[in-house]
C-alpha positions as CSV (number, residue, x, y, z in Angstrom):
1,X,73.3,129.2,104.4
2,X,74.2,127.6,101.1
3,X,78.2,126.0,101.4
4,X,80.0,126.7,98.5
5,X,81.5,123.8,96.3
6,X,84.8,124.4,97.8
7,X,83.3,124.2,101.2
8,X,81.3,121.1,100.8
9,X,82.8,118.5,103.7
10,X,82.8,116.0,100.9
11,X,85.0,117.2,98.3
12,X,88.1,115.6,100.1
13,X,87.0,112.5,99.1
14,X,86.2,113.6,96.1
15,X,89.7,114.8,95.4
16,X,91.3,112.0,96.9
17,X,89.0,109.4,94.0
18,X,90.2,112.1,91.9
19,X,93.8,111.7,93.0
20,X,93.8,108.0,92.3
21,X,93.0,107.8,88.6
22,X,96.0,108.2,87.3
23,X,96.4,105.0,89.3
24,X,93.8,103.6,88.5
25,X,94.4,103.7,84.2
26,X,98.2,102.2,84.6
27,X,97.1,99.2,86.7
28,X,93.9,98.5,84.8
29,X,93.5,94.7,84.2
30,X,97.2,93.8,85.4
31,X,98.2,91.0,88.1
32,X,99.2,91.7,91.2
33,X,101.2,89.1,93.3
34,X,101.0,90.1,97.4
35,X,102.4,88.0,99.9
36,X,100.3,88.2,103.4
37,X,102.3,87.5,106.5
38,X,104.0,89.4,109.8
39,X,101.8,91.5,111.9
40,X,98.7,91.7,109.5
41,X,97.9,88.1,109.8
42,X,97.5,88.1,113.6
43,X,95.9,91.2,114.1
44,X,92.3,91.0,113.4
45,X,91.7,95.2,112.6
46,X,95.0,94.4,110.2
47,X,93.2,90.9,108.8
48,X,90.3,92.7,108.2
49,X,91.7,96.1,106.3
50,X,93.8,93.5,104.4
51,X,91.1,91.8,102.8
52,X,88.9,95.0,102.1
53,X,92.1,96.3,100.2
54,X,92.4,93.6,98.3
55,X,88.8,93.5,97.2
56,X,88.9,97.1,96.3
57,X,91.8,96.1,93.9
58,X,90.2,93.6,92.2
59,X,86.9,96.1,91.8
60,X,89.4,98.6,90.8
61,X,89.9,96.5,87.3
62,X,93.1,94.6,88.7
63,X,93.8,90.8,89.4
64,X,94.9,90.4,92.7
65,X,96.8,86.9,93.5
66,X,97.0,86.3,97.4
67,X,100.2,83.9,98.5
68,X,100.0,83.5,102.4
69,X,102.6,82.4,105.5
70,X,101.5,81.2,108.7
71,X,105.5,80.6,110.9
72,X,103.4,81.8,113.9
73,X,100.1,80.0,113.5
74,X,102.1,76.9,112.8
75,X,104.4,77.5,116.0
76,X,101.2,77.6,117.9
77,X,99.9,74.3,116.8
78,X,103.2,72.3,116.6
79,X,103.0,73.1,120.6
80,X,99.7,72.2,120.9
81,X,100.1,68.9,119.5
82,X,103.5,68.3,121.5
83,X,106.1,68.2,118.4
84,X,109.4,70.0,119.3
85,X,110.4,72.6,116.6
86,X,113.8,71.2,116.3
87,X,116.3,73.9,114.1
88,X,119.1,72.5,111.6
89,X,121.3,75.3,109.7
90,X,119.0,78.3,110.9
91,X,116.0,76.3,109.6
92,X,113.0,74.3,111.1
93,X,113.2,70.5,110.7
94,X,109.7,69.6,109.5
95,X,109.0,65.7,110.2
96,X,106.1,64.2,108.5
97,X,104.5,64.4,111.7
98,X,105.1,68.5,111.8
99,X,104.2,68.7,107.8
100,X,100.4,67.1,108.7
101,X,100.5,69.8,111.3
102,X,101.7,72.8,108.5
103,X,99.2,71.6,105.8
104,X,96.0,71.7,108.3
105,X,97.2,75.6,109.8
106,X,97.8,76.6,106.2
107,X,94.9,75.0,104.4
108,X,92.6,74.2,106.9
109,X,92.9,77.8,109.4
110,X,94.8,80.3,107.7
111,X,94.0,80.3,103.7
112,X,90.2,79.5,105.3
113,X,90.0,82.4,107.7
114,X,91.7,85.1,104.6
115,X,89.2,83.4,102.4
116,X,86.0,84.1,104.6
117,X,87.2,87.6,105.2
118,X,87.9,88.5,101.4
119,X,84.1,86.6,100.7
120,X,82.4,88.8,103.6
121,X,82.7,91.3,100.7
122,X,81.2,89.0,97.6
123,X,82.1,85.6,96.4
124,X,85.3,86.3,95.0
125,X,88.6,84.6,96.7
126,X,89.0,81.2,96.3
127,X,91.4,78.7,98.1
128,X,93.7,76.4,96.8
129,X,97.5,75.2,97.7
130,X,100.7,74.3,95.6
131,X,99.5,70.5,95.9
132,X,96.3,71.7,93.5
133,X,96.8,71.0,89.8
134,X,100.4,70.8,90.3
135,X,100.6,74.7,90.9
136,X,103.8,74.0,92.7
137,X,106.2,71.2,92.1
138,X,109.3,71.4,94.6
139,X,112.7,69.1,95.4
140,X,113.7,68.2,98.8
141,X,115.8,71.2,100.0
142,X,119.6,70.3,101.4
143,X,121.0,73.3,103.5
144,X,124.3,73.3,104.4
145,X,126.2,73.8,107.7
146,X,128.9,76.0,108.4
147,X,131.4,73.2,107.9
148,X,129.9,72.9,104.3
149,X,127.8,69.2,105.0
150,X,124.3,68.6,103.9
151,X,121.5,68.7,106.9
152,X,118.8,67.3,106.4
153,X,115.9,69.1,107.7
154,X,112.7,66.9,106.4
155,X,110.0,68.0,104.0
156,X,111.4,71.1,103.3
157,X,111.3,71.9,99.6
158,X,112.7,74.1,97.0
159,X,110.6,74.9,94.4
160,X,111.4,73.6,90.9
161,X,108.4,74.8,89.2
162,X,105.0,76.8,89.2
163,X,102.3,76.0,86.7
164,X,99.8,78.9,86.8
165,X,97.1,77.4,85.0
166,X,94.7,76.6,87.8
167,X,95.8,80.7,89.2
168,X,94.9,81.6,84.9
169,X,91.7,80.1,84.9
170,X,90.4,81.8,88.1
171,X,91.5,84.8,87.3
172,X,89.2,84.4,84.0
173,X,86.4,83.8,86.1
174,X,87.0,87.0,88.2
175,X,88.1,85.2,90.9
176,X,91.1,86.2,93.8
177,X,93.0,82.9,93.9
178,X,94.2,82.7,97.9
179,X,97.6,80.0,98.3
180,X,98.9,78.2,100.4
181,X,102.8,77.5,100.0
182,X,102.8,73.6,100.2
183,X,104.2,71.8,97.0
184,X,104.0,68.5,95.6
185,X,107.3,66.8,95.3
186,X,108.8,66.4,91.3
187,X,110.0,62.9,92.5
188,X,108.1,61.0,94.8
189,X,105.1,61.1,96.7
190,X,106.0,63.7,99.7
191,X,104.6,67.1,99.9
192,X,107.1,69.8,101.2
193,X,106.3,73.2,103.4
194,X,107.9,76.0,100.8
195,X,108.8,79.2,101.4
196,X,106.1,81.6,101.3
197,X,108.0,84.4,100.0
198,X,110.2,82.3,97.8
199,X,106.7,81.2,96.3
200,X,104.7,84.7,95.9
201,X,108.1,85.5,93.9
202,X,108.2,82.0,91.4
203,X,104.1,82.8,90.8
204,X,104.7,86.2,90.0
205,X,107.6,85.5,87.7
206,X,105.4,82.6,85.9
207,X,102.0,84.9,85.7
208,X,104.3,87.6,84.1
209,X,102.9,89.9,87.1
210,X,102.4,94.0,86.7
211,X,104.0,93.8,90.3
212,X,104.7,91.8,93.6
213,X,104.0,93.3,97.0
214,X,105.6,92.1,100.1
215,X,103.9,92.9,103.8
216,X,106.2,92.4,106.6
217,X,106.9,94.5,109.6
218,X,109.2,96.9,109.2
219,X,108.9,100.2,107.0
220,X,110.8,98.5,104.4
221,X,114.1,98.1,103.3
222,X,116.5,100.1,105.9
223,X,119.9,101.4,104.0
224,X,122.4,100.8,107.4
225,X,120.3,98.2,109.8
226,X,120.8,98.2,112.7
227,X,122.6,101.6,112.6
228,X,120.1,103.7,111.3
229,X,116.5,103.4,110.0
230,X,116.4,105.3,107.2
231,X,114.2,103.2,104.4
232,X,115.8,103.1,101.2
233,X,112.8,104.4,99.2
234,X,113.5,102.5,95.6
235,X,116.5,100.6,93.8
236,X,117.2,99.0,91.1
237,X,117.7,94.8,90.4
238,X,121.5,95.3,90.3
239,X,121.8,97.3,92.9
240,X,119.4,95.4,95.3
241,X,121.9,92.2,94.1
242,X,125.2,94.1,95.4
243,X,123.7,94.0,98.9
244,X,121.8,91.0,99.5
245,X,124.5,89.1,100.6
246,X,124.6,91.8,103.1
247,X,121.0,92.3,104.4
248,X,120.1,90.6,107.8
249,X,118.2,86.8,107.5
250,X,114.7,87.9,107.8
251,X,115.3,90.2,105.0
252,X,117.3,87.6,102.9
253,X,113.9,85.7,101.5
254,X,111.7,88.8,100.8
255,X,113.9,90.6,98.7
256,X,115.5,87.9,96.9
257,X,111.9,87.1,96.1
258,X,112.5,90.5,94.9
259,X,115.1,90.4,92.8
260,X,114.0,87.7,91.5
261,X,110.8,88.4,90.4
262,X,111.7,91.8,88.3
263,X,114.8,89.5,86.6
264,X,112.0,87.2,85.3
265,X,108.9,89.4,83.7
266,X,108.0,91.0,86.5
267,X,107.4,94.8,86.1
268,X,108.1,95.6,89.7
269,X,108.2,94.4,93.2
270,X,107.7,96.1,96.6
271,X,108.6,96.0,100.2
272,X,106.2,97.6,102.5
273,X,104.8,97.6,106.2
274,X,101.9,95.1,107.0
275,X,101.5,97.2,110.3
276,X,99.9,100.1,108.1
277,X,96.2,99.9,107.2
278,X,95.6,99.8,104.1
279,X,98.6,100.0,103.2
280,X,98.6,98.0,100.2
281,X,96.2,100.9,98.9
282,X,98.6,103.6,100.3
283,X,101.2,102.4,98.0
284,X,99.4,101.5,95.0
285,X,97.0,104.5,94.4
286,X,98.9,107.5,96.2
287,X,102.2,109.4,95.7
288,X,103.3,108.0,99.3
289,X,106.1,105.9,99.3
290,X,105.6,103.6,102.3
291,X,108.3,100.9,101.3
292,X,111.1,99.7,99.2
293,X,110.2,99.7,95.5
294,X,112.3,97.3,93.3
295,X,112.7,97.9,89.2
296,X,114.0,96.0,86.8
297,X,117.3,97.5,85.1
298,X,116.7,99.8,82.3
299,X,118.2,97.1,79.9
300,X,115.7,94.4,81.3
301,X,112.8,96.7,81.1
302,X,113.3,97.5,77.4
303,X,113.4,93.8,76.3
């Protein structure tokens, strides 16, 4: 028996393709900044669906930029190699001995690994760190304790400046650049750990990204934590500054990232959960809203 059009097992694909152009037209030939890190970069199912989304992106006319963490990979090894993860002001004290062992997990295991997955699908990503060309230039970064005194906490930086010019060219070239978030120093001849989220946000804000997507694990950004778990679904830069001061520490980086980001060219920036498949996908192409979207204030928009 001859099945009808509507009938035909394959037209739900069909209509979901269908579904996505929209999609599709507004992102064509913009940059998108995504920071890779919770969950999805120690599950190998979530690793993998990571790296086919990001693929489709870039065949879908877009110019993904990859910026990548690594706290548990670089847990794992600083035990290995016997150095005691020693914490100053909530942070990690990173000794030179420690910073050899963060350069080789984040250049050497995890931007390798993402890079090899991404590559099973065609030569496109391409590895490089903040030390490459200068990409990112950072200052020794003082916390301070409760009593208001300077800790030092060893090559820890703060970024003082991107240069995208290597990230430019390979993006010319069709290329998916791949970071790691390790920075020369502006001053003398040390190279400090960074931030990862702090660093997808400054090379978003200097590539003038379309948008910046966040993976973590959680839903996204949660309006009462830990009193209830309703995700606030989308707010403004204003609004999202009211209540950072507010929001729990783990939270504190990736939406001041955030902020940050849409109040520096950015056309918007995004929170969503790494635990998904394909989530990256989920929330660029379809009318599900998996996350936290950020915008720019209406003023900032129009300029």
């Amino acid at each position: 028996m001859r099945i009808s059009t509507q009938e035909h097992p394959a037209l739900v694909k069909a209509q979901s393709v269908m579904d996505a152009l929209p999609w599709l037209n507004r992102h064509q030939g913009k940059i998108c900044v995504i920071k890779f890190g919770g969950n999805a970069m120690i599950d190998d199912e979530l690793k993998a669906a990571f790296a086919h989304d990001v693929v489709f992106l870039r065949h879908a006319g877009l110019k993904p930029v990859v910026v990548h963490g690594g706290g548990p990979q670089i847990s794992a090894a600083l035990k290995l190699h016997d150095i005691d993860s020693e914490f100053k002001a909530g942070l990690r004290v990173t000794s030179p001995e420690a910073m050899n062992v963060v350069r080789m997990v984040l250049a050497g295991h995890v931007q390798r690994e993402l890079v090899g997955l991404i590559n099973q699908h065609g030569p496109l990503a391409v590895g490089l760190t903040g030390e490459d060309a200068d990409t990112i230039t950072a200052i020794k970064h003082w916390p301070e304790n409760e009593g208001g005194e300077k800790v030092d906490i060893g090559r820890v930086g703060e970024i003082a400046g991107v240069d995208p010019g290597a990230v430019e060219a390979l993006l010319a070239d069709g290329r998916i650049p791949v970071i790691s978030p390790v920075a020369r120093s502006v001053d003398d001849d040390y190279v400090y750990n960074v931030n990862a989220d702090t660093a997808a946000a400054a090379i978003a804000a200097s590539l003038d990204a379309h948008t910046l997507v966040f993976l973590t694990d959680v839903e996204g950004l949660y309006a009462d934590w830990p009193h209830s778990e309703d995700v606030i679904s989308r707010l403004s830069a204003s609004e999202l500054e009211k209540i950072l001061p507010e929001l729990a520490d783990g939270m504190v980086p990736k939406m001041a990232g955030c902020l940050h980001a849409v109040r520096n060219g950015v056309g918007s920036a995004r929170v969503i959960d790494g635990r998904v498949q394909h989530s990256v996908l989920l929330e660029m192409f379809t009318r599900e809203e998996i996350g936290t979207l950020v915008m720019p204030d209406i003023e900032e928009g129009l300029r």
